[in-house]
SEBA-44886 format. One record per residue (C-alpha): residue in one letter; z, y, x negated. Coordinates in pm, whole numbers, plus 50000, padded with zeros to 5 digits. Layout:
BEGIN
aZYX ...
REM end
This chain:
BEGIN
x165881563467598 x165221525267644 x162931515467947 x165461488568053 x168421521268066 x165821541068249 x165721511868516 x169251505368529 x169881546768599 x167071543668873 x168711517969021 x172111530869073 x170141554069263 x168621530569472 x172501518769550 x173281553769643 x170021560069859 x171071527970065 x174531538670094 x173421572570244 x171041555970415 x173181534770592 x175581558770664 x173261586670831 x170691563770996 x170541537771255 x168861517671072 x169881477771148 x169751456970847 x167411431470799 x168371401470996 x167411368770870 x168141349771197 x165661348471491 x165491328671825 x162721298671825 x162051270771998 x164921238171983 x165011222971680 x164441187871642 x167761169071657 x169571141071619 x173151143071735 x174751127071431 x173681107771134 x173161066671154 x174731041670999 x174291026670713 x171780993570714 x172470981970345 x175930984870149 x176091019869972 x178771034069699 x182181042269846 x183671071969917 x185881089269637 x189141101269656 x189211134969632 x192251154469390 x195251160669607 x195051196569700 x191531196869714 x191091175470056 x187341180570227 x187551204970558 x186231185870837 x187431206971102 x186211238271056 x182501249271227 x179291246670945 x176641258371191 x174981286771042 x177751292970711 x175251302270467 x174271327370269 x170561340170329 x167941349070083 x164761359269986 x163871333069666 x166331304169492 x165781303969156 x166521267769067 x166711265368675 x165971232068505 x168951230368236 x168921189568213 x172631195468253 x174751178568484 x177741206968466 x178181238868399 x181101267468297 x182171284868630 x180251310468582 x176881293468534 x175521327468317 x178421320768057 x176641286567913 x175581282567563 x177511319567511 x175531337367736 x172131327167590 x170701314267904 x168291324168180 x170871324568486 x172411355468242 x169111374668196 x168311368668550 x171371381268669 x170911410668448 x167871422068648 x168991408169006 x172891407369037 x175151437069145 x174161470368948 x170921453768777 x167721465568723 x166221449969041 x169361447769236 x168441451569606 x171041447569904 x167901439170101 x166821414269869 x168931384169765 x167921363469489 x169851331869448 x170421320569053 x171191280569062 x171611259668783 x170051225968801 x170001187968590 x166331187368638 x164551189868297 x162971217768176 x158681210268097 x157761207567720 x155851236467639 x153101233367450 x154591241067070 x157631221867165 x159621240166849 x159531267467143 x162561269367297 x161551273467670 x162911271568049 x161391258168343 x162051269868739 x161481259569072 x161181290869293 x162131282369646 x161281284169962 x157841296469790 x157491260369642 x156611272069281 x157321256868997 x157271278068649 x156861255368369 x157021279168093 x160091310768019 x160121311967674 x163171322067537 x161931341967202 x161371371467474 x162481388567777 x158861401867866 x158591363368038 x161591367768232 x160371400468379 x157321390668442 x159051363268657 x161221392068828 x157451417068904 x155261388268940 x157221362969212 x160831372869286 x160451417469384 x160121418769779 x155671426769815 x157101450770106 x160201472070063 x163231474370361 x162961505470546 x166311520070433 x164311522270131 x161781547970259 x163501576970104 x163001566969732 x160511584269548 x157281563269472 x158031557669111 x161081541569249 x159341523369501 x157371510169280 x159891498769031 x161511474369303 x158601459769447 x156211437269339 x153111435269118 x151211404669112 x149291416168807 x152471398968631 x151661363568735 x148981359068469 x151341361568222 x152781332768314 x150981300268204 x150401267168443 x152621276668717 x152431249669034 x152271244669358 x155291221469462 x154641190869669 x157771172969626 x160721169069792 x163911181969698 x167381169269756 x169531190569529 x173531180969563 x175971206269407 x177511185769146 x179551218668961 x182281201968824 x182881234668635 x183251251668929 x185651228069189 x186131193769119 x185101177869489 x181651189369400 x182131171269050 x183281140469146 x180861137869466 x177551155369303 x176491126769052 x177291098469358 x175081113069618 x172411122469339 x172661080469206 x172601069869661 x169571095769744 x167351081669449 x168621039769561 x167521050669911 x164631071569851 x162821041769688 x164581016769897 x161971040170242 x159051035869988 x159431071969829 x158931077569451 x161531093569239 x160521111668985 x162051114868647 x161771132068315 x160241166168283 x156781177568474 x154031175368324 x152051199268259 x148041204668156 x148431232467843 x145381245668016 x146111243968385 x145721266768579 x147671274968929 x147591248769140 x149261215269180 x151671199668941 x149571172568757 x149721136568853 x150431147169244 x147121162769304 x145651143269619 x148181115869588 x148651094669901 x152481084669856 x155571104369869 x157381115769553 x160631133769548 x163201147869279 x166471148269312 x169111171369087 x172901177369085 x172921218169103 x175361248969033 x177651265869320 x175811271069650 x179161278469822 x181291256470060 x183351234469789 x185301226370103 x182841212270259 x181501189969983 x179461170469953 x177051201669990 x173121189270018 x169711210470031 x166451192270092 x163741212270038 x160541196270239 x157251211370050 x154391226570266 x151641205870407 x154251175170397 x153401148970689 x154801122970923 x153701087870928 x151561096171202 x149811122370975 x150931150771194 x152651178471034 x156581175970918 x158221203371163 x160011214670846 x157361213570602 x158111248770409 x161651249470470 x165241240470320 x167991221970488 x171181227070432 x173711195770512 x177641197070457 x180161167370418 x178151139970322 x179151108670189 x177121080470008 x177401063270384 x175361091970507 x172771094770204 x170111066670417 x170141082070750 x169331114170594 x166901103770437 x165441088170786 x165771114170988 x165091146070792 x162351134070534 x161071107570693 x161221112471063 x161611150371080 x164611156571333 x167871173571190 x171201157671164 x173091185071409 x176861174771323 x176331176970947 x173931208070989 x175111239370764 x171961257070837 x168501263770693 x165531287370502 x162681288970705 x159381300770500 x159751333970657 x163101334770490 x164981335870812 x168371315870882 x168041287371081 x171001276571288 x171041250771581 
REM end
């Protein structure tokens, strides 16, 4: 018998233990919200201070919702997986591209419903992104880069020849280091199967530290055609303004030293100025509420004053944005540090905890 059926039997009994579990103990599950002090706030975004691009019609039938509440409507998890495709849509289902040859599919085989690693503890978000993959060193190597978030990681190198990369991704980075207590009546093999070993990360060549921003704009065409139509507008506003506030965009694919080793993407090392990336991504949820934004602030990320950003770690999630909006975003979340409260959907904290205001 195959190792990968042996996992997949193990964990259908790992959906079994939790489901006795949580029907014969008291158990709460985990919960990723938490009380902390106010959140920096402003009560709506500014206006504009230079002309920006104009806001789209949207297809009848498929009118924004700007009535119903956004505080706190998203999902929580424990890692995003964003995948650089250097596409700018995707099929509805994003692990259907290219046939099914993809790494959203093989992911999805390990972490969605009934995988190997499928935990109801432990949510691991696949997103697809427009964000280039790095050139791997033998560049006749077909191979897949990914940003893991809100670890701010960036994995230059999934070949796709093999599927011994992609696990090593799954027992290195994205397996919980500590296990939910509804687990505690698995056997240790078991235990051991669905939790991390960080033995795995060496096999995983010139993976980075993250230290720019994010702004990531669902852009899914494939997928509901408000996101489509408003995805690639707010992606062209947020890099205008971002270099209009003295921030560099970057472009093209990372580069990456064939014989780094962990630690900070090249070029960025030390650097005194800001640098950001910005990427149309796959289905976060909330068509209705498009245009749907996450901004991703990197650890150790400053003010101008040079004290720290009180989001530095964290991801932002904003809702119904327009290109009007795209500047005062920028000023008060990346810049300034305060959250735009009527726009808010909620946010990942680096304890993985959702932030609502």
């Amino acid at each position: 018998m195959s190792q990968r059926l042996v996992l997949r039997q193990l964990t259908r009994q790992t959906w079994q233990s939790v489901n006795r579990t949580s029907l014969t103990s008291a158990a709460p599950r985990r919960s990723f919200a938490s009380k902390r002090p106010p959140l920096p706030t402003v009560p709506t975004c500014p206006s504009p201070t230079c002309e920006c691009a104009e806001m789209p019609a949207m297809p009848e039938g498929l009118e924004i919702d700007y009535k119903s509440p956004i505080n706190g409507v998203i999902a929580g998890y424990a890692e995003q997986v964003l995948i650089c495709t250097g596409k700018e849509d995707w099929p509805s289902k994003i692990e259907e591209d290219n046939s099914g040859d993809n790494l959203a599919a093989d992911l999805k085989e390990l972490f969605g419903r009934g995988g190997t690693y499928a935990d109801p503890f432990h949510n691991v978000a696949l997103v697809n992104s427009s964000l280039p993959s790095s050139v791997p060193p033998r560049a006749e190597v077909q191979s897949t880069s990914v940003y893991l978030l809100p670890s701010f990681k960036y994995v230059p190198f999934l070949p796709r020849v093999s599927f011994d990369h992609v696990q090593a991704l799954a027992k290195g980075y994205l397996l919980p280091e500590k296990l939910h207590s509804a687990h505690d009546g698995l056997s240790p093999v078991h235990r051991d199967i669905l939790t991390r070993n960080d033995a795995y990360q060496g096999l995983l060549h010139g993976v980075q530290d993250v230290t720019d921003t994010l702004a990531l704009i669902c852009g899914h065409g494939g997928r509901d055609m408000r996101c489509g139509i408003l995805g690639p507008l707010l992606r062209d506003e947020f890099e205008k303004q971002l270099e209009r506030k003295g921030v560099e965009v970057l472009k093209g694919p990372v580069q990456v030293q064939a014989d780094a080793e962990a630690g900070q993407i090249e070029g960025e090392a030390g650097a005194q100025k800001d640098t950001a990336r910005v990427g149309v991504i796959s289905h976060i949820g909330g068509h209705k509420f498009a245009g749907n934004i996450i901004i991703y602030i990197p650890p150790g990320k400053k003010l101008a004053n040079g004290s720290p950003h009180p989001f530095a770690g964290h991801g932002l999630w904003y809702a119904r944005a327009q290109p009007k909006h795209v500047e005062g975003l920028i000023e008060e979340t990346i810049i300034k540090g305060n959250i735009v409260a009527d726009m808010f959907r909620g946010g990942i904290d680096p304890q993985r905890r959702i932030m609502r205001l």
